[in-house]
C-alpha positions in Angstrom: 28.7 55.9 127.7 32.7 55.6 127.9 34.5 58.1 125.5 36.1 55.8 122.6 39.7 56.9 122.9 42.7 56.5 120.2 45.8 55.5 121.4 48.7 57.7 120.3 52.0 55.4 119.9 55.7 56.1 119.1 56.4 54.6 115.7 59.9 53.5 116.8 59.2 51.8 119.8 55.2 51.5 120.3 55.9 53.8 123.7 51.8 55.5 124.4 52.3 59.4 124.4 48.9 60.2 124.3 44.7 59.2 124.1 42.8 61.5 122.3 39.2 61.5 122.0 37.4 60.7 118.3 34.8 62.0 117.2 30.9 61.2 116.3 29.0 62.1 114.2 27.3 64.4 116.6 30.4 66.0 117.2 30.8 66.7 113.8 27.9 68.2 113.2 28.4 70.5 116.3 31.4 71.6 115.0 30.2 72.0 111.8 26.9 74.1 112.9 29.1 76.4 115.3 31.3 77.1 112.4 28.6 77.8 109.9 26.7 79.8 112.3 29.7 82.0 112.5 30.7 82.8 109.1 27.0 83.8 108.3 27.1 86.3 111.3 29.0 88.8 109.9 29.2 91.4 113.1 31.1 88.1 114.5 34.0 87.9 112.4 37.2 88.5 113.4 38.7 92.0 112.3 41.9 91.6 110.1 44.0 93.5 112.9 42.7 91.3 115.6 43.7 88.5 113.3 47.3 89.4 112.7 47.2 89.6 116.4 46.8 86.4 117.1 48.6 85.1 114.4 51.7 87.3 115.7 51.3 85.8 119.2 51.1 82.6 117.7 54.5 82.7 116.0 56.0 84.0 119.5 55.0 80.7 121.1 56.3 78.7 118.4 59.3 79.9 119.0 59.2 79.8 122.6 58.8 76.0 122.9 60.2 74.8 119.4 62.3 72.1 121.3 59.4 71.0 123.0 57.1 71.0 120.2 59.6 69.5 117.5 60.3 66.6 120.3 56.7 65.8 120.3 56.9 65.4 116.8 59.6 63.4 116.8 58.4 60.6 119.0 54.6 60.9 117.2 55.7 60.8 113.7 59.4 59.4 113.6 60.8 62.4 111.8 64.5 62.5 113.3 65.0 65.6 116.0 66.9 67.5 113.8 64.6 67.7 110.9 61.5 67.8 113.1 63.5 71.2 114.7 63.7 72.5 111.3 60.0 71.7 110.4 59.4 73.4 113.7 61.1 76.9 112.1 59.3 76.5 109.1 56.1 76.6 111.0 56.8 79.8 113.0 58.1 81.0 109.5 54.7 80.1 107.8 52.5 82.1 110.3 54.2 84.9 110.2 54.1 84.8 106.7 50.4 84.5 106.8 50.8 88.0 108.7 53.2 89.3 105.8 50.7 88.1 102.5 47.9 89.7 104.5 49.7 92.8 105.0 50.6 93.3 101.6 47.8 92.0 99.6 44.3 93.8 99.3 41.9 94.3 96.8 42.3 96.0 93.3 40.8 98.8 91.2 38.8 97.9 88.0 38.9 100.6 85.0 36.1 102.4 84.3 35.5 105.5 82.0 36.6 103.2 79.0 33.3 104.0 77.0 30.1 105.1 77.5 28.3 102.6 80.2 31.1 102.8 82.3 31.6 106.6 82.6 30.3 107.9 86.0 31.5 104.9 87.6 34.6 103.5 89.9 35.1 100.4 90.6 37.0 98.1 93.1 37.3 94.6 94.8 38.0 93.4 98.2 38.1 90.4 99.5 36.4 88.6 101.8 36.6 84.4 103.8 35.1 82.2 101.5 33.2 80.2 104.1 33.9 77.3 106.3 37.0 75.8 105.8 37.6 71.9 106.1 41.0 70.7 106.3 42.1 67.1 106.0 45.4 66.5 107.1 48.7 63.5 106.8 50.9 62.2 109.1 54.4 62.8 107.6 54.9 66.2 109.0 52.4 66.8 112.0 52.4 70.1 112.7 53.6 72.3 109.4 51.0 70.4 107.4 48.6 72.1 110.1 49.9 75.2 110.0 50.0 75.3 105.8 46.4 74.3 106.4 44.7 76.2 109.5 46.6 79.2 109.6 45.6 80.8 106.1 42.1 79.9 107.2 42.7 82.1 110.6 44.6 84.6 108.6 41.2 85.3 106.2 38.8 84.9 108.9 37.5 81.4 108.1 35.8 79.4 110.3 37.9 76.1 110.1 37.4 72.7 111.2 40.6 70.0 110.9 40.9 66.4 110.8 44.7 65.6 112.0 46.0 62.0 110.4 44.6 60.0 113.0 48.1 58.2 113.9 49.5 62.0 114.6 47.0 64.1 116.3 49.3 65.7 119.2 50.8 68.0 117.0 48.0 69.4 115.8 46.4 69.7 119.0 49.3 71.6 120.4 49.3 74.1 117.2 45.6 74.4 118.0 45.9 75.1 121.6 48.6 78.0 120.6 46.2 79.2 118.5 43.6 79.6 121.5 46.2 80.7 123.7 46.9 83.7 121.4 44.0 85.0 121.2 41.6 83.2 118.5 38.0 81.8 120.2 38.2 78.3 120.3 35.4 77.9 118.0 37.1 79.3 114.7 39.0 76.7 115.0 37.7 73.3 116.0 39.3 70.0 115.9 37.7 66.6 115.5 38.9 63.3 114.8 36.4 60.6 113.4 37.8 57.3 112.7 34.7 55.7 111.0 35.3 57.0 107.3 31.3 58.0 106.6 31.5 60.0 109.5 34.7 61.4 108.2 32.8 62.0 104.4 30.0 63.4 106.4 32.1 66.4 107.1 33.9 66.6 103.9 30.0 66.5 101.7 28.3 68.5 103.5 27.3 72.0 101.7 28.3 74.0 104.7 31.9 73.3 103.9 33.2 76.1 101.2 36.7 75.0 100.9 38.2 71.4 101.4 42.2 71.1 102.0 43.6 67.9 101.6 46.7 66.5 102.4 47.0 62.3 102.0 46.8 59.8 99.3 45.3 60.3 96.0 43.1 57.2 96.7 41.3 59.2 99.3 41.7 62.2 97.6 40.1 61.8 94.5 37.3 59.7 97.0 36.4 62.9 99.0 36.7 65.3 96.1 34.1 63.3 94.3 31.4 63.9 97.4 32.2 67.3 97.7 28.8 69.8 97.4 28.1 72.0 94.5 30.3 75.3 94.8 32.5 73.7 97.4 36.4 74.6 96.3 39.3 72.6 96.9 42.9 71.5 97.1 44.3 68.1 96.7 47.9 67.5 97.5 49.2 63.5 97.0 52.3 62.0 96.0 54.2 61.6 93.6 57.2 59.2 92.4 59.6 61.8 91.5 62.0 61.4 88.5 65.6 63.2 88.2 67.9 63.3 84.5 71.5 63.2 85.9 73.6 63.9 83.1 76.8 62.9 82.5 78.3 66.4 83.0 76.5 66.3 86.4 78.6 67.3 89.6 78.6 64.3 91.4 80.2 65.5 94.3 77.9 68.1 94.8 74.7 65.9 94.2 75.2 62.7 95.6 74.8 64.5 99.1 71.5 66.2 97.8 70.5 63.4 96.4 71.1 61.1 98.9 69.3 63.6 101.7 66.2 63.8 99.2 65.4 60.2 99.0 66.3 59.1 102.5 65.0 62.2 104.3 62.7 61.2 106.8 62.8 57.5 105.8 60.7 58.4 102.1 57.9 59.4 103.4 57.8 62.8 101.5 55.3 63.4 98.6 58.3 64.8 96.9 61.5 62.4 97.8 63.7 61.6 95.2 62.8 58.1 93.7 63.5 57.5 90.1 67.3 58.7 89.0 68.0 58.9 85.3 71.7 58.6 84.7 73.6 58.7 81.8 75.1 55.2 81.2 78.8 56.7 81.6 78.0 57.0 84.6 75.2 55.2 86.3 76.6 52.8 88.1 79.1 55.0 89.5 76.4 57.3 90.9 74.6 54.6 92.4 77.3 53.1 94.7 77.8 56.9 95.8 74.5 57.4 97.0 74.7 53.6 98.9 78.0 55.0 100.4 76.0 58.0 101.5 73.0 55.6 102.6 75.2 53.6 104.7 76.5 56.4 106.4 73.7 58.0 107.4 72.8 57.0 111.5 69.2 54.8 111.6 67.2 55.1 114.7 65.8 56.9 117.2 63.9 59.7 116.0 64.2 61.4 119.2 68.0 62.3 119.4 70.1 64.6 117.1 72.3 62.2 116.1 69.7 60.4 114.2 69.7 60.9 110.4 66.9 58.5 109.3 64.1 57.3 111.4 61.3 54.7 111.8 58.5 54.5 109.4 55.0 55.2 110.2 53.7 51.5 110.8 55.3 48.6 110.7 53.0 47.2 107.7 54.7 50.2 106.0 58.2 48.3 106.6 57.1 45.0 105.4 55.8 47.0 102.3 58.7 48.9 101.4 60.9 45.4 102.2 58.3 43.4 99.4 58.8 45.6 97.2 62.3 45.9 96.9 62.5 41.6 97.3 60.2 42.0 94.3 62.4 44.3 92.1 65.5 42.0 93.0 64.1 38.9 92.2 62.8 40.6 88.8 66.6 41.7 88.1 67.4 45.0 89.9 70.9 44.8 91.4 70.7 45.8 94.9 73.1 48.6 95.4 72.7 48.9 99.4 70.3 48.7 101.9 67.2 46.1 101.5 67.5 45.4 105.4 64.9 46.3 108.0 66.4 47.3 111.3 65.1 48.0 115.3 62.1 46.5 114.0 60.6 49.4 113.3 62.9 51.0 110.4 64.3 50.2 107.3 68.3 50.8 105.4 68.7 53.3 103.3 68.4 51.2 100.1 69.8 52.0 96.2 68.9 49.9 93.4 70.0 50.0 90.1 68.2 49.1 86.9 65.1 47.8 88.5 62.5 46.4 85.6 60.4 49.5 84.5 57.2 47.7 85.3 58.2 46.7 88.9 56.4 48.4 92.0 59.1 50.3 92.9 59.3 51.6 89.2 55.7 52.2 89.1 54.2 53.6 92.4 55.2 55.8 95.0 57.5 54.0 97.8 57.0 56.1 100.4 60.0 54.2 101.9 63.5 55.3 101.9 64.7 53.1 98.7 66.3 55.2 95.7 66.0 53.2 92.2 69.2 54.5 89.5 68.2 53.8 85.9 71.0 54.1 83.2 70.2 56.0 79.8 71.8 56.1 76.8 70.0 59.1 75.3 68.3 61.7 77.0 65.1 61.8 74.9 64.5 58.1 76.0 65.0 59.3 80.0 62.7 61.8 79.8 60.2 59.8 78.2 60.5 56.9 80.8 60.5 60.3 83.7 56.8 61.1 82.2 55.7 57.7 81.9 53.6 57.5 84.8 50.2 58.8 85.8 51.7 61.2 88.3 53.4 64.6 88.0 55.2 66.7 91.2 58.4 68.2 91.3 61.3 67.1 89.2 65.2 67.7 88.9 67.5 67.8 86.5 71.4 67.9 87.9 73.9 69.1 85.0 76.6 72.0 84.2 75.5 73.0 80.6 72.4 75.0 80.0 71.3 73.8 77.3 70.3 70.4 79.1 69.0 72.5 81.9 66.7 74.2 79.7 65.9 70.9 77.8 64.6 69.2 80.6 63.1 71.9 82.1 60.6 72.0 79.3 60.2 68.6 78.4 60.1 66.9 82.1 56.2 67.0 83.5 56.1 68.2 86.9 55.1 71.4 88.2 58.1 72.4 89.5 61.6 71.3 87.9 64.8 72.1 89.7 68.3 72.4 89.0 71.0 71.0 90.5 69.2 70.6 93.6 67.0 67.8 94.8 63.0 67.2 94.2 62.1 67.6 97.3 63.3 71.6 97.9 60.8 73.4 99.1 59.8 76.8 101.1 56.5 78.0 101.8 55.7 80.8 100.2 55.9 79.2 96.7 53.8 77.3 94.8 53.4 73.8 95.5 50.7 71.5 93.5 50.7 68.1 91.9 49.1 67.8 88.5 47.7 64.8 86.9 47.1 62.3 89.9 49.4 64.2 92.1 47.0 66.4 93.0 44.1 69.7 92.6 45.0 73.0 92.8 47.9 75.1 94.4 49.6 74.9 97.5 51.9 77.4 99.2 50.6 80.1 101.6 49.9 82.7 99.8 48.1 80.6 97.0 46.4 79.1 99.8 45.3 82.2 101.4 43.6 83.6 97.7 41.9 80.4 97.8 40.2 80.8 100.7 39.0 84.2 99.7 36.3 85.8 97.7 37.0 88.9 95.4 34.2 91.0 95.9 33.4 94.2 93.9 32.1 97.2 94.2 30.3 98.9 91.7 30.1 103.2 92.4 27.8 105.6 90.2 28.5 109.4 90.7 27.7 112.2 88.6 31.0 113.4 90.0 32.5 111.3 88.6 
């Protein structure tokens, strides 16, 4: 019987770069047996020394082909060179610190001698891989989603299986094969890609997974957390729609640039992009056309050259989306700023609108698109109010020069991360990084990742030495 293949196309032009083989559900449950059959033979694992080997290695040949490796995610997800590059850093950046959390971190010592039962006794904890991992993973940045995912899986000695977005496999192949190059058996780490969604469930239920990592829409999210087994731990990470209060004190010199680079930055599709802008009425309007200016500056295209500041998006249904929605919001009264233009076919303008109707799509939902709606406010109670109106909750900003409003929004605004004068989508690796509400299940960020997919285990000594 032929091998069903999927195609592996260029979002900006449709060019084939690759086939890659899906999976069955025989295949699945190979991969699944091999990895269970390790973690319950304990003389198999993988010593912690041996680990940060590999993991060491692993970094080196990041580094040695980031230009290759960042190219390749270029053309396969449509993430312009120069960010791709940078998400290529990141990656070598996560691994090692992978190395540097399991360094640092061990166990810890438990007090005993406190009163009667406990004297004669110390006790400590180590920890231990919790079990199989299963990761899950997007399309909208190919290879650091992997490495967030895979690599605090290698780095406690899991056993881990991964399920690369289907549209951008390569990368994750290629992290995968550097994995195996450095060192690590190919069967920690397995790969499979089923395209029939039982299949895919399959994996995710079964009670030989211990921990589920997910990276995607909250649709499917909440759908595969709901079929997990009993005992079977998890993290969700989906989107968000993310609100900023731009007050009237606000730097706008300093922000529009921010701003403009967190909602347009690799055309939207961030969990995190800046979507919703609260501005105080003085100076709304003002703020808007700024951040068109900035839009229309910014070079739309290829994703493969450096020049390239915003690139295709990941389908082209995704463009005739984005392009409905923003028709929608006009025709309902928003005033379109800039943008609201597909181009090449395959991408879309940086778009601003301003005062689109609170119950419109692009008021309501995440875009996932580069399109950046300004609101004006009048009072700042009222903005923050409309910010928390929805049924999701990421990161948030808040872009002003007095304290007091810093501090104000930073404890009224939901979201689990609130930042100052910067944009919502900031990030680095090594904090925490969760959605609440329908944003998402537990905490993200490698080392909150990496005491996730661990055990504490103690150890209880009696002595009359003691």
């Amino acid at each position: 019987m032929t091998e069903e293949k999927i195609e592996v196309t260029a979002p900006f032009d449709g060019t084939v770069i690759g086939h890659v083989k899906v999976s069955n559900a025989d295949d699945v449950e190979a991969a699944l047996s091999r990895a269970h059959a390790l973690y319950r033979d304990r003389d198999a694992w993988i010593p912690l020394h041996k680990r940060l080997d590999i993991l060491r290695r692993a970094a080196e040949i990041i580094k040695e082909r980031r230009e290759d490796l960042a190219l390749q995610s270029a053309r396969e997800g449509g993430k312009p060179l120069a960010d791709s590059l940078a998400e290529l850093d990141r990656a070598a950046d996560g691994v090692e610190n992978c190395i540097e959390v399991m360094r640092a971190e061990s166990g810890q010592v438990i007090p005993m001698g406190l009163n009667t039962p406990s004297l004669g006794k110390v006790a400590f904890t180590q920890r231990e891989p919790i079990g199989v991992v299963v990761a899950v993973s997007a399309f909208n940045h190919p290879f650091n989603l992997i490495v967030h995912q895979v690599t605090p899986a290698v780095a406690t000695g899991c056993p881990v299986i991964v399920k690369p977005a289907d549209i951008t496999p390569m990368s994750c192949l290629a992290f995968v094969d550097i994995l195996h190059e450095a060192g690590l058996p190919a069967e920690w780490c397995q790969v499979v890609l089923p395209t029939d969604l039982n299949i895919a469930s399959s994996l995710v239920a079964d009670p030989r997974n211990a921990f589920f990592s997910f990276i995607g829409s909250s649709k499917v999210g909440w759908m595969l957390r709901s079929k997990l087994a009993p005992g079977t731990r998890c993290a969700l990470e989906h989107g968000g729609a993310a609100p900023v209060i731009f007050a009237e004190d606000a730097d706008m010199e300093t922000a529009v640039p921010k701003l403009a680079k967190g909602g347009f930055y690799h055309a939207g599709q961030v969990c995190v992009s800046v979507q919703r802008i609260f501005a105080h009425e003085s100076v709304a309007k003002k703020l808007a056309e700024a951040i068109g200016v900035a839009g229309n500056e910014m070079v739309v295209g290829d994703p493969t050259t450096m020049e390239t500041e915003v690139g295709p998006l990941i389908r082209s249904a995704e463009i005739d989306r984005v392009h409905d929605w923003v028709s929608k919001a006009i025709d309902q009264g928003a005033e379109l700023i800039s943008g609201g233009e597909k181009l090449l076919g395959s991408c879309y303008k940086p778009t601003v609108l301003y005062n689109p109707p609170a119950d419109s799509e692009v008021s309501t939902q995440e875009i996932f698109g580069p399109v950046i709606c300004v609101y004006s406010y009048s009072d700042m109670d009222e903005a923050i109010s409309r910010a928390n109106s929805l049924d999701v909750s990421f990161q948030a900003a808040v872009f002003t020069k007095d304290i007091d409003t810093a501090m104000k929004a930073y404890k009224r605004l939901d979201g689990t991360a609130i930042m100052v004068n910067d944009h919502t989508a900031f990030r680095v690796d090594w904090m925490p990084f969760a959605g609440a509400r329908h944003s998402g299940h537990g905490v993200g960020g490698i080392p909150h990742t990496i005491h996730e997919m661990q055990i504490e285990k103690m150890m209880v000594l009696s002595s009359g030495e003691l």
